[in-house]
PyMOL commands that place a pseudoatom at each C-alpha (Angstrom):
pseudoatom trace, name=CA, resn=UNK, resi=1, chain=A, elem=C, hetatm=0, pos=[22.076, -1.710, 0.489]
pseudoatom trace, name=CA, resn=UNK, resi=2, chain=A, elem=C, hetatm=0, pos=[20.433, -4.987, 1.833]
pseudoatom trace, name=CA, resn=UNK, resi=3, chain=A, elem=C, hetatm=0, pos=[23.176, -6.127, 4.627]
pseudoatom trace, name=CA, resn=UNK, resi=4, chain=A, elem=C, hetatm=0, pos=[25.518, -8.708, 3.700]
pseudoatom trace, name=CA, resn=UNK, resi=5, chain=A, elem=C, hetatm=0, pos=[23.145, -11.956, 5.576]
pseudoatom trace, name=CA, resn=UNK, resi=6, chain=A, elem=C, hetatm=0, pos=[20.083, -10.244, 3.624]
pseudoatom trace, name=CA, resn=UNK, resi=7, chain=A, elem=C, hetatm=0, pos=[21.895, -10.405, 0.449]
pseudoatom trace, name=CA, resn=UNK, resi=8, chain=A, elem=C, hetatm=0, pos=[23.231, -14.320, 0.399]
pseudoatom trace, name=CA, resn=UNK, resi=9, chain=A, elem=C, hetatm=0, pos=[19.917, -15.147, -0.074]
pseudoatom trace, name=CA, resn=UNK, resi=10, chain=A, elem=C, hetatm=0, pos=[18.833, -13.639, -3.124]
pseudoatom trace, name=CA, resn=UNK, resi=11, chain=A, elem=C, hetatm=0, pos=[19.856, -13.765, -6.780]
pseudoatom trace, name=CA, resn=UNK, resi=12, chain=A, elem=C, hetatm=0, pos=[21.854, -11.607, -8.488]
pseudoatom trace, name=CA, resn=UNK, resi=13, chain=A, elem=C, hetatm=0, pos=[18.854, -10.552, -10.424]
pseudoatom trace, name=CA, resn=UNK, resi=14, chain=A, elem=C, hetatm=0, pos=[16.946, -10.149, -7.432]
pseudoatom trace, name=CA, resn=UNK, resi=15, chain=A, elem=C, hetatm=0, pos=[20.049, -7.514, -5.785]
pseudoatom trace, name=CA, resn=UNK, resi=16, chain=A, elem=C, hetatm=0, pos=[19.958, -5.714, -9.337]
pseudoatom trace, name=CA, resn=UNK, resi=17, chain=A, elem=C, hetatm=0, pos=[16.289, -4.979, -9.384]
pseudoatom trace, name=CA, resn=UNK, resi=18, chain=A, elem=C, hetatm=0, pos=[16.558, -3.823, -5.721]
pseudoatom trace, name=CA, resn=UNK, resi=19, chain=A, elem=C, hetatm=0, pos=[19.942, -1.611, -6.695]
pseudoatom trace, name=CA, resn=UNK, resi=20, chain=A, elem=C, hetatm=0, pos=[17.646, -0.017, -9.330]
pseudoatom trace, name=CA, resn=UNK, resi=21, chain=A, elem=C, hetatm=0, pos=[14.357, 0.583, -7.584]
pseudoatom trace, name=CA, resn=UNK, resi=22, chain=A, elem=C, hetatm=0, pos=[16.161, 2.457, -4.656]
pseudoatom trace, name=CA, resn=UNK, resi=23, chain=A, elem=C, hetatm=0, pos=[17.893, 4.786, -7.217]
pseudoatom trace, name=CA, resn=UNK, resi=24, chain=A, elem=C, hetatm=0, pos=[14.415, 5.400, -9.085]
pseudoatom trace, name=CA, resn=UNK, resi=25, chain=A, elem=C, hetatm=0, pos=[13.302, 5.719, -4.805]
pseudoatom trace, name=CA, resn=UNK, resi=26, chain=A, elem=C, hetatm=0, pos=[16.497, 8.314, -3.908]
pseudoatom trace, name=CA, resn=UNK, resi=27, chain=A, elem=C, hetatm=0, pos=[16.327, 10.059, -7.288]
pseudoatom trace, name=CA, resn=UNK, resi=28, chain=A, elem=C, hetatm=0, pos=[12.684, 11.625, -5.722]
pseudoatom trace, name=CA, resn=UNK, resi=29, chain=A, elem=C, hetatm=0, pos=[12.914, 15.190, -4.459]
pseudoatom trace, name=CA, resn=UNK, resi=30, chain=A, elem=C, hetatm=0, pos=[10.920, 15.219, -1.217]
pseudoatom trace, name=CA, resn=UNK, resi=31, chain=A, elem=C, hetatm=0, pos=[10.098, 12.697, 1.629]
pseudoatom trace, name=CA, resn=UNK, resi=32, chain=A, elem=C, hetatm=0, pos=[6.495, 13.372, 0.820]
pseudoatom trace, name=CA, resn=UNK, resi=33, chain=A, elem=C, hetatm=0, pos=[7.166, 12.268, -2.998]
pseudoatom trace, name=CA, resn=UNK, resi=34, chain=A, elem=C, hetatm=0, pos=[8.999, 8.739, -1.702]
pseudoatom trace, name=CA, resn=UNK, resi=35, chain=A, elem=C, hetatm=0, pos=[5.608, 8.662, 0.654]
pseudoatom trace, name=CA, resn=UNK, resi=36, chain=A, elem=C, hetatm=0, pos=[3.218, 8.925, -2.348]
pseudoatom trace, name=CA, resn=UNK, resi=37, chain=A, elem=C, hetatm=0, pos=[4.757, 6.371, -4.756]
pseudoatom trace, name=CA, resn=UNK, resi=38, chain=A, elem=C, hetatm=0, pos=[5.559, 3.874, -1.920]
pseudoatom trace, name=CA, resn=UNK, resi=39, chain=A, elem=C, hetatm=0, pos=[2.024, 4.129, -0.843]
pseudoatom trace, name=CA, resn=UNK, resi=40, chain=A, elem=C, hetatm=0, pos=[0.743, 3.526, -4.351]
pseudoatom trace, name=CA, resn=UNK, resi=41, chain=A, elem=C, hetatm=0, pos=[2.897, 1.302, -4.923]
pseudoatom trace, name=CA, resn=UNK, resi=42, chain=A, elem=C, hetatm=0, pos=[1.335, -0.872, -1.815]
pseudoatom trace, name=CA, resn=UNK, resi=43, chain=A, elem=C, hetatm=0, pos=[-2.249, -0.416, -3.440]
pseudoatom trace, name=CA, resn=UNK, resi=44, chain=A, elem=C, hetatm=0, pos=[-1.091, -1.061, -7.211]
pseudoatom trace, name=CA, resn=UNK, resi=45, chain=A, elem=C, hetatm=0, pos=[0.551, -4.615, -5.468]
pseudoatom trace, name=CA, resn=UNK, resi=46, chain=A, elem=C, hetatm=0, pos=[-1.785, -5.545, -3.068]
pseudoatom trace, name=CA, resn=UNK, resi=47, chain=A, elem=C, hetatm=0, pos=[-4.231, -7.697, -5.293]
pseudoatom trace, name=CA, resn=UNK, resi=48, chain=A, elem=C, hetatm=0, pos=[-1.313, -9.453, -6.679]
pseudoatom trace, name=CA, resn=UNK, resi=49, chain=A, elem=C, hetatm=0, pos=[-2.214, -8.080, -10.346]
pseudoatom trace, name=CA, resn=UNK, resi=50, chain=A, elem=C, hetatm=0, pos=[-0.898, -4.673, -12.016]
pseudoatom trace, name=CA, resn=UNK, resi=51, chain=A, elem=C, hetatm=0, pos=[-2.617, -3.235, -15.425]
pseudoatom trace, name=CA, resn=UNK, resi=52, chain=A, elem=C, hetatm=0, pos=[-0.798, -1.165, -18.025]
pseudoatom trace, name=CA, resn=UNK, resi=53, chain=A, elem=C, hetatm=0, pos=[-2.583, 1.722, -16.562]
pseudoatom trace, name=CA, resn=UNK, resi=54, chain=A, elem=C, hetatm=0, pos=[-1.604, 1.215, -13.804]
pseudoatom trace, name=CA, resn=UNK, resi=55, chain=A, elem=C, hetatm=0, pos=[2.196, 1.088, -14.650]
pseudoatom trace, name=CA, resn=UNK, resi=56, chain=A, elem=C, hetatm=0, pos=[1.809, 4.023, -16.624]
pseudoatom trace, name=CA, resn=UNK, resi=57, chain=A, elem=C, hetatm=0, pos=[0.678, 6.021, -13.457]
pseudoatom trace, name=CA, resn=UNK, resi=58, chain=A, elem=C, hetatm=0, pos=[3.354, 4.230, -11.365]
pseudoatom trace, name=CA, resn=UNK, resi=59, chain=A, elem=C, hetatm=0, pos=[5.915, 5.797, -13.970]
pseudoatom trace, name=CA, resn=UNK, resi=60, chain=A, elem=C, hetatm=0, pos=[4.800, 8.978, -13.822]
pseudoatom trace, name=CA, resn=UNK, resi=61, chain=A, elem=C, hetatm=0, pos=[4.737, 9.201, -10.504]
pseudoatom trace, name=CA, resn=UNK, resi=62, chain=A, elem=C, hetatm=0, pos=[8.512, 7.830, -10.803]
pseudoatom trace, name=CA, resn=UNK, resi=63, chain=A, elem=C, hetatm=0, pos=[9.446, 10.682, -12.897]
pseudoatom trace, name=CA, resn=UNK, resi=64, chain=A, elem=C, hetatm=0, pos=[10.437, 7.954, -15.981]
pseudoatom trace, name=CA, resn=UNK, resi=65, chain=A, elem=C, hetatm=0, pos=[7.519, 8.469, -18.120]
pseudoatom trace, name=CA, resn=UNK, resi=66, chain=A, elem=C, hetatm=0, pos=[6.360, 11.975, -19.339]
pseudoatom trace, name=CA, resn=UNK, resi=67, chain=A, elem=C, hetatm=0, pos=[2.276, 13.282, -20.434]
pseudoatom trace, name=CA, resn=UNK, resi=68, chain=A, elem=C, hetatm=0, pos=[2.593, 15.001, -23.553]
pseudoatom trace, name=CA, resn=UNK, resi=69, chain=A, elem=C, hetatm=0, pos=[2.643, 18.699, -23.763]
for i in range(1, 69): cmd.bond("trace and resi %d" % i, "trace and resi %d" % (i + 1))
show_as sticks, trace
zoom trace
C-alpha cells in the first residue's frame, strides 16, 4: 500500500480513504481507463474546488454511479 515510513504519518482515516480509492483505481479494466479518471481527476482538483457535476462525472467515470436507461 503506502510503505510502512509513508504510513506513520497519516491518520487512520487518511490510510482508509487511500485503501478505498486504489480499489475503486484497480477495480478499472484497462490502463487507458486508470489514465482517463486519474487525469480528470487532476483537472476536477486542480482549482482546489469540485461541483456536484463534477462528482457526478467523476463517478461515472469510476463505474459507481449509473445514467439511466
Amino acid at each position: 500500500m503506502l510503505g510502512l515510513l509513508g504510513a506513520l504519518f497519516l491518520s487512520k482515516e487518511s490510510r482508509d480513504l487511500i485503501a478505498v480509492g486504489q480499489t475503486i483505481f484497480n477495480n478499472l479494466d484497462t490502463k487507458e481507463e486508470r489514465q482517463e479518471v486519474a487525469e480528470y481527476a487532476v483537472t476536477m482538483f486542480a482549482d482546489g474546488k469540485v461541483t456536484v457535476p463534477e462528482w457526478a462525472k467523476f463517478g461515472k467515470k469510476l463505474g459507481i454511479l449509473k445514467g439511466k436507461k
